[in-house]
C-alpha positions in Angstrom: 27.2 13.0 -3.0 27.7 12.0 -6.8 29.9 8.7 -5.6 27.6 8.0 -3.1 24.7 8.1 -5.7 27.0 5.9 -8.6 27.5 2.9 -5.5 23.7 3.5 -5.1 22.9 2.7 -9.0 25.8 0.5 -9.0 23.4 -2.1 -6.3 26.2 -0.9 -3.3 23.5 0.4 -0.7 26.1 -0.1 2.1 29.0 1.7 0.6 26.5 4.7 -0.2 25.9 4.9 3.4 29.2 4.9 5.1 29.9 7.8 2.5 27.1 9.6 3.4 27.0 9.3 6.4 31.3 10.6 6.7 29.4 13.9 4.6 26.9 14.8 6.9 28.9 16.2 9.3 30.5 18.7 6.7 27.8 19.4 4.1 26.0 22.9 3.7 22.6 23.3 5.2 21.4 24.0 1.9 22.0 20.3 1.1 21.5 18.6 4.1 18.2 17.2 3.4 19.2 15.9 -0.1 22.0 14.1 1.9 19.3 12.3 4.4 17.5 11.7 1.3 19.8 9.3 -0.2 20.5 8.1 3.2 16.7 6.8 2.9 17.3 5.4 -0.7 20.1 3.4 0.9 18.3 2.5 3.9 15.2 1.2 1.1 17.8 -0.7 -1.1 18.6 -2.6 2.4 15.0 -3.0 3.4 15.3 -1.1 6.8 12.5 0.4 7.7 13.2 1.8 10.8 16.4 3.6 8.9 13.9 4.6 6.0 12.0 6.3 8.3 14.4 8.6 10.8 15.7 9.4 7.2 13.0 10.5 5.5 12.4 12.4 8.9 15.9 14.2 8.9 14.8 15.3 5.2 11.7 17.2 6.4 13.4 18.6 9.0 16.4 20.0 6.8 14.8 21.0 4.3 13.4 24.5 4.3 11.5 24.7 1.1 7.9 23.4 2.2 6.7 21.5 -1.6 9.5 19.6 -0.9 9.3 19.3 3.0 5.4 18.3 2.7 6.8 15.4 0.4 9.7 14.4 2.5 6.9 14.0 5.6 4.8 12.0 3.5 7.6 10.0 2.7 8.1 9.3 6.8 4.3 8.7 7.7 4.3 6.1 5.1 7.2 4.1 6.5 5.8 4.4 10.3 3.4 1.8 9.4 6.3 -0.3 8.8 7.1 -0.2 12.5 5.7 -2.6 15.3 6.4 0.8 17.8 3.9 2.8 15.9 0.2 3.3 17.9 -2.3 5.3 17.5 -1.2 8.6 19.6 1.7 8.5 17.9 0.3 8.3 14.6 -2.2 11.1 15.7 0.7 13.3 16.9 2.6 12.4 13.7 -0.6 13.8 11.5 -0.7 16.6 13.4 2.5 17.4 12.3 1.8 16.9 8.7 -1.3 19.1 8.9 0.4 21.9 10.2 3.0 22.3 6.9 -0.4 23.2 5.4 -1.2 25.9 8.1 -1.2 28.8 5.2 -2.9 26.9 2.4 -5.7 29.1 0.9 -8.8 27.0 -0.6 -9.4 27.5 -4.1 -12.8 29.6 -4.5 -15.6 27.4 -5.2 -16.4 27.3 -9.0 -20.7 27.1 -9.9 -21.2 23.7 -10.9 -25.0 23.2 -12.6 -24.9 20.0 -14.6 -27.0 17.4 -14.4 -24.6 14.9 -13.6 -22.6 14.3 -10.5 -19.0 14.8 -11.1 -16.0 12.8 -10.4 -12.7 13.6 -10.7 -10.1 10.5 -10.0 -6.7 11.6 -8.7 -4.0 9.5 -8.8 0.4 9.4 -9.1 -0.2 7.6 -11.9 -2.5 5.4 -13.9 -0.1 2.4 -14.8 -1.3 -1.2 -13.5 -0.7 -1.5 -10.0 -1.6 -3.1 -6.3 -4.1 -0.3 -5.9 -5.6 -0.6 -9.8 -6.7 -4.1 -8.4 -8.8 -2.3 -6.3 -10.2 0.6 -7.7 -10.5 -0.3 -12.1 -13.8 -0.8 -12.0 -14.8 2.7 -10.7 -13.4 3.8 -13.6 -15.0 1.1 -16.0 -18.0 0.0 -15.0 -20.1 3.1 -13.4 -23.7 4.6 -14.6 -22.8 6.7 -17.4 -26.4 8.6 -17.3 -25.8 9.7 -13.8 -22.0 10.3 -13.2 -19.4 12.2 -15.6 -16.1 10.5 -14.3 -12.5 11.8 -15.2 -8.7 10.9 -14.1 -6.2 12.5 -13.8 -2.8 11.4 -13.5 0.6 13.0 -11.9 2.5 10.9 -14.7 2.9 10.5 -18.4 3.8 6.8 -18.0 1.9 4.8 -19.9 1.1 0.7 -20.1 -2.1 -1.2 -21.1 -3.7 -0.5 -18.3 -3.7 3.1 -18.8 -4.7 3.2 -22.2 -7.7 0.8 -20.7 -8.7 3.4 -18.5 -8.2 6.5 -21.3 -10.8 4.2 -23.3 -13.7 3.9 -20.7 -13.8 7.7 -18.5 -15.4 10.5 -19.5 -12.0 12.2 -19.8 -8.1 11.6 -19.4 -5.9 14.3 -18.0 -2.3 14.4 -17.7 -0.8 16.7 -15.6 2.5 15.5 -15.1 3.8 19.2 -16.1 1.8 20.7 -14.5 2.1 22.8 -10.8 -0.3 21.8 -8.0 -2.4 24.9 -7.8 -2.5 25.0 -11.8 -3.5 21.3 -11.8 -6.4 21.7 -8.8 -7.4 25.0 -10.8 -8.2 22.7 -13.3 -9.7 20.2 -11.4 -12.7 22.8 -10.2 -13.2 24.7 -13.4 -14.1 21.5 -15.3 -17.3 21.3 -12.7 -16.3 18.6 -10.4 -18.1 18.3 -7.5 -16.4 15.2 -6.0 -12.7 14.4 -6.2 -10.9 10.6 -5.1 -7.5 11.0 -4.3 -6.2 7.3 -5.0 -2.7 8.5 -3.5 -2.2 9.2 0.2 1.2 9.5 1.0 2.4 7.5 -1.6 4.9 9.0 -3.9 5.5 11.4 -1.8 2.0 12.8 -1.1 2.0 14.8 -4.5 -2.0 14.0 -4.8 -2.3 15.7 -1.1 -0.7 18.5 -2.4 -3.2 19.2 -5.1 -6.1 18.2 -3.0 -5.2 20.7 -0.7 -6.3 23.6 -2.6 -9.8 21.8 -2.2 -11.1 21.8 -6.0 -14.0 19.9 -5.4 -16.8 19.9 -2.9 -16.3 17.0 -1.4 -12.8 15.2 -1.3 -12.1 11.4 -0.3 -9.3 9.4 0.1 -8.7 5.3 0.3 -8.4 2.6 -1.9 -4.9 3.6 -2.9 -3.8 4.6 0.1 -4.6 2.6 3.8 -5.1 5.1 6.7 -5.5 8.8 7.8 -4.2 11.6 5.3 -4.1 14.1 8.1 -5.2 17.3 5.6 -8.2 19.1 6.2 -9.1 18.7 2.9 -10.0 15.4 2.9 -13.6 15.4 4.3 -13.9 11.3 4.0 -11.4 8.2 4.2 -13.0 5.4 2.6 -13.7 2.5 4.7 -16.0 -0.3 6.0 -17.7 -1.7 9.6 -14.2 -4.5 9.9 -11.5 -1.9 8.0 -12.0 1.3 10.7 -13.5 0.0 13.7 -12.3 1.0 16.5 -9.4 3.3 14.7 -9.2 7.0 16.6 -6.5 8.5 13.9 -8.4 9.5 11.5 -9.3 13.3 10.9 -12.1 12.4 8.1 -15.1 11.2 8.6 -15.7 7.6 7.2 -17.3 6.7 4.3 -18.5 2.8 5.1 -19.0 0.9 2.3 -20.5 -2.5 2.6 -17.1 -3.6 1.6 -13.8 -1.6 1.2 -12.2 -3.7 -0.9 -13.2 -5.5 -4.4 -10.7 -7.3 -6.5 -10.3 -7.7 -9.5 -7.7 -9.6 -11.2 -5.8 -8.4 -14.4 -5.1 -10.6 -17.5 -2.3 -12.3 -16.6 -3.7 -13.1 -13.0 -6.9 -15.2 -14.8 -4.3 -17.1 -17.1 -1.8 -17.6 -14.1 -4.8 -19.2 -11.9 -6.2 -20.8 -14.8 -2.2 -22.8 -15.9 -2.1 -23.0 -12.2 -0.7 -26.4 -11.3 0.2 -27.4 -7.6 4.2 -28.3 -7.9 4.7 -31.8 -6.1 6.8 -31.4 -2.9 6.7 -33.3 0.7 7.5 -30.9 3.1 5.1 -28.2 4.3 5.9 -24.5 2.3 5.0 -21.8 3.8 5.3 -18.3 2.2 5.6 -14.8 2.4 5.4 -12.8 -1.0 5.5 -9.1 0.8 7.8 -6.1 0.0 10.4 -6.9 2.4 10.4 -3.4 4.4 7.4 -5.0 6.2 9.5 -8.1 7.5 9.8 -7.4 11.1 11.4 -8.2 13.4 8.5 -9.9 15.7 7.2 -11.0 12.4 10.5 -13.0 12.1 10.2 -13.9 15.9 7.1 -15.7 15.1 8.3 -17.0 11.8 11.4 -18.9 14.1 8.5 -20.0 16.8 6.4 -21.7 13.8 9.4 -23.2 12.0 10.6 -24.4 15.7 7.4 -25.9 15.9 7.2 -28.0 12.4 10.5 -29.1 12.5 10.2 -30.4 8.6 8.6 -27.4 7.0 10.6 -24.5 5.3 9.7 -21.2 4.4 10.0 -19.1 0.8 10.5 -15.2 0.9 9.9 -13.1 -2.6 10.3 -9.7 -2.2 8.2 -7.6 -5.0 11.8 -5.7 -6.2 14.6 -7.3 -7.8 17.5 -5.8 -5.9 20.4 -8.5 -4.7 21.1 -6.0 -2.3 17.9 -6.6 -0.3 18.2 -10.2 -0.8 22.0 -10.2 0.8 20.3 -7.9 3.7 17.5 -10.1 4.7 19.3 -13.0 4.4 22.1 -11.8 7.1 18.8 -11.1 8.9 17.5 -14.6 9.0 20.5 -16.3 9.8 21.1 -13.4 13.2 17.5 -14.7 14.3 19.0 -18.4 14.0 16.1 -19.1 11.4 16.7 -22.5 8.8 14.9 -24.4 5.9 14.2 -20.6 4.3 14.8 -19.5 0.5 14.8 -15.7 -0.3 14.0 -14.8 -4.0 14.4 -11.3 -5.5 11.4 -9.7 -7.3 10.1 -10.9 -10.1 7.5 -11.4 -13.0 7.4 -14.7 -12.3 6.4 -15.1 -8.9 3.4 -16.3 -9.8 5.1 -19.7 -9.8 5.6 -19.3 -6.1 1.8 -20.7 -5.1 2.5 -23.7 -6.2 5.0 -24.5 -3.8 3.3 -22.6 -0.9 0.9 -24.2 1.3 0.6 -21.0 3.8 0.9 -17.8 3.3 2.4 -16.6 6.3 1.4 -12.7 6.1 3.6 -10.2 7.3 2.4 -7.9 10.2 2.0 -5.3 11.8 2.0 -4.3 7.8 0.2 -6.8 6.4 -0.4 -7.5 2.3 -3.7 -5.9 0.4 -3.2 -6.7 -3.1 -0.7 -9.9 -2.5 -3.4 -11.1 0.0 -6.3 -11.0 -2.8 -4.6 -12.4 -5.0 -3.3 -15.1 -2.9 -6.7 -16.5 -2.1 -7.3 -15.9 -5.7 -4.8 -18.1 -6.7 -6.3 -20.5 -3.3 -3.4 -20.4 -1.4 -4.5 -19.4 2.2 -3.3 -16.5 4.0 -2.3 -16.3 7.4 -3.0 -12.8 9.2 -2.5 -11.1 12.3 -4.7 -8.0 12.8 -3.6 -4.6 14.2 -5.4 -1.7 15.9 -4.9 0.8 12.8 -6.7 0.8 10.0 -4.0 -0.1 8.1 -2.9 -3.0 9.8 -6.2 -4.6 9.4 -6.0 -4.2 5.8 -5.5 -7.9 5.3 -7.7 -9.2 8.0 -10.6 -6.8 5.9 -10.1 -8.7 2.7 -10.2 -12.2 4.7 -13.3 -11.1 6.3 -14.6 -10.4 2.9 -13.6 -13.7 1.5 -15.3 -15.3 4.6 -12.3 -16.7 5.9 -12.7 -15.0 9.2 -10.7 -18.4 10.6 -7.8 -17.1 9.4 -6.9 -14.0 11.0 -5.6 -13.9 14.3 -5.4 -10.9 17.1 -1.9 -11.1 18.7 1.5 -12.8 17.6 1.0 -15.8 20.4 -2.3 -17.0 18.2 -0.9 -16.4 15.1 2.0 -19.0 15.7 -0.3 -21.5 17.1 -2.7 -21.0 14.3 0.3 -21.6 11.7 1.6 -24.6 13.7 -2.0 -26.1 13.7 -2.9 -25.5 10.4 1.0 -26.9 9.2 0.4 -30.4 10.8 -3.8 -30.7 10.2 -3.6 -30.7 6.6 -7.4 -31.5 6.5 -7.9 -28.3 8.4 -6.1 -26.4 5.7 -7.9 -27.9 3.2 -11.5 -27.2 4.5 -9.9 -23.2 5.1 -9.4 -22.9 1.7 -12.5 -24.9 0.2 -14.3 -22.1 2.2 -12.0 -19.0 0.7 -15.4 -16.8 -1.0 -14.0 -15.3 -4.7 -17.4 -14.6 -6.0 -17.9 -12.8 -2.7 -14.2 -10.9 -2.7 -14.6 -10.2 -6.7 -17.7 -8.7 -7.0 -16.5 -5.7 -8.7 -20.3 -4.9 -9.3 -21.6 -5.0 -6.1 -18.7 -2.4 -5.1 -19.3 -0.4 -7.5 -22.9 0.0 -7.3 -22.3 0.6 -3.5 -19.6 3.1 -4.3 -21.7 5.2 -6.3 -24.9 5.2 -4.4 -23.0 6.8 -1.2 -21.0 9.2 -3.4 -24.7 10.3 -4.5 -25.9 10.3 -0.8 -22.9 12.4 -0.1 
């Protein structure tokens, strides 16, 4: 396993894997599941999600300590929603699953709680900027001091700006990096808190789950930094909206409808970007997709091919949001088997904020669509081009479109959302109109949210 992880570090994803995958066969059961383990690392450094997934899978399965076999599962439900196959029975039969490695967990017992303010504990991996942090700092900033006591906690002792932004503005910062799960909800309940927002899901391996399972707070919600069902009993609400939900039959909480899920709110260097921001002279039409590329799939590419097809003098830019040449060499081996041309694929970087002025389309990837790169897209007024899905993460996109009033935009199945690309590359006044209409005063209104927020945690 040690050579297997030095051609991982060394950027040799491949190698990794044909010298795990000659181990499996012989290793110990005791180390089985760290062996699919790195078989998912590979499979990530390669951008395959379906090989991601059936990895993380094997892990769970393997392993027979259940910390580490809750984590490996959350590892798995998070790259289902990579795949196109996923539906909802599945998804619901995939919870289920989940739920059940929590069949012996005991509830904390409920601590008194007698102050006058309503208390809100924030749980997340960590508190470092982020795609979520978009979505949730001004919970943490800007709520009614005389009627909530808010804290955060954080499963990291990483630190950036952004963290020491938050430290400044709550009621109280608590890092509990070191700390077990049980110790750390302990904690949770006996400093009074009566409502606690896991911002994690099964991100990072689900370790906020795993603390919100011991239930230290009345009430327990999820969302924001995570997309869909948690599938733990714990979690009495997932918070959602009329568009974000509708119609979704996964989820084991109740919903908590704001009048918006989503605000955004852009960081520093996001106001300076769009402020510099200069459209970069260029004749043919650009399209772009500036997604993670785990959720390139492949009847996302199918459509990509149809569109390019169709505007035979338009090209397309992929940026993926890590820097690794591996994933670069992968999806370009990918493009050229689907017979795909006029495409550039750029690694990672802090400087893809260069990208929207070459792009005249953001093409968005689905079934998994962009939340943060789509905000910030139209914040940037490039326009985003979305398919919406039945699940509640898959409509992600389509939610934050809706909420920018550029309904026009999304489309329901893969046959409308080439035609809609097509149209909108060779009607350049209809693009133009689109993205005169895109609503940031609407999609930024951190206050409205937050004073929404609030008001139905106090209903609650």
């Amino acid at each position: 396993m040690d050579i297997a992880k030095k051609l991982l570090d060394d950027g040799k994803p491949r190698e990794a894997l044909e010298r795990l995958k000659t181990l499996l066969p012989n290793v110990d059961a005791e180390n089985q599941w760290r062996v699919h383990e790195l078989i998912g690392a590979c499979f990530h450094d390669l951008a395959d999600a379906d090989g991601a997934a059936q990895a993380y899978f094997n892990a769970a399965y393997a392993d027979k300590y259940l910390r580490s076999q809750r984590a490996h599962y959350s590892n798995y439900l998070f790259a289902l929603h990579y795949l196109p196959q996923l539906d909802a029975s599945t998804l619901t039969n995939e919870l289920a699953v989940y739920t059940f490695l929590y069949h012996d967990a005991e509830p904390l017992p409920a601590a008194e709680h007698l102050a006058e303010k309503i208390s809100v504990a924030f749980l997340a991996p960590s508190f470092c900027d982020s795609s979520a942090a978009r979505f949730y700092e001004a919970l943490l900033t800007d709520y009614d001091r005389d009627r909530f006591n808010v804290t955060a906690w954080s499963l990291s002792s990483e630190e950036d700006a952004f963290t020491r932004k938050i430290r400044r503005n709550v009621d109280g910062y608590f890092d509990i990096s070191e700390t077990s799960f049980e110790e750390a909800a302990e904690q949770i309940r006996d400093a009074g808190t009566d409502i606690l927002i896991d911002l994690g899901g099964h991100t990072e391996g689900g370790m906020t789950l795993q603390i919100a399972a011991y239930k230290p707070a009345r009430v327990q919600l999820c969302g924001i930094g995570y997309f869909d069902s948690t599938g733990l009993e714990a979690i009495d609400y997932f918070i959602g909206d009329d568009f974000l939900t509708a119609g979704d039959t996964t989820f084991a909480e109740k919903i908590f409808p704001l009048a918006n899920a989503f605000a955004f709110r852009p960081n520093a260097r996001m106001i300076r970007e769009r402020q510099a921001r200069r459209p970069f002279p260029h004749k043919n039409f650009t399209f772009g997709c500036l997604n993670n590329f785990m959720k390139l799939s492949d009847v996302y590419l199918a459509a990509v091919k149809k569109i390019l097809d169709a505007v035979p003098d338009a090209r397309i830019i992929f940026r993926d949001t890590t820097p690794l040449a591996s994933r670069q060499r992968a999806l370009i081996e990918r493009l050229e088997s689907f017979g795909l041309e006029r495409f550039e694929v750029r690694r990672g970087s802090d400087d893809f904020f260069t990208d929207y002025a070459e792009v005249d389309l953001i093409l968005d990837a689905f079934p998994y669509p962009g939340g943060m790169m789509t905000a910030l897209a139209l914040y940037m007024s490039v326009p985003v081009l979305n398919l919406r899905g039945g699940l509640a993460s898959w409509r992600t996109g389509a939610d934050i479109l809706h909420i920018a009033d550029v309904g026009e935009l999304i489309t329901g199945d893969a046959d409308a959302y080439v035609e809609k690309a097509v149209e909108l590359a060779t009607n350049r006044g209809r693009l133009a109109a689109l993205t005169a209409k895109i609503n940031l005063d609407k999609l930024t209104d951190t206050k409205a949210f937050v004073e929404d927020f609030y008001r139905r945690l106090e209903a609650i």
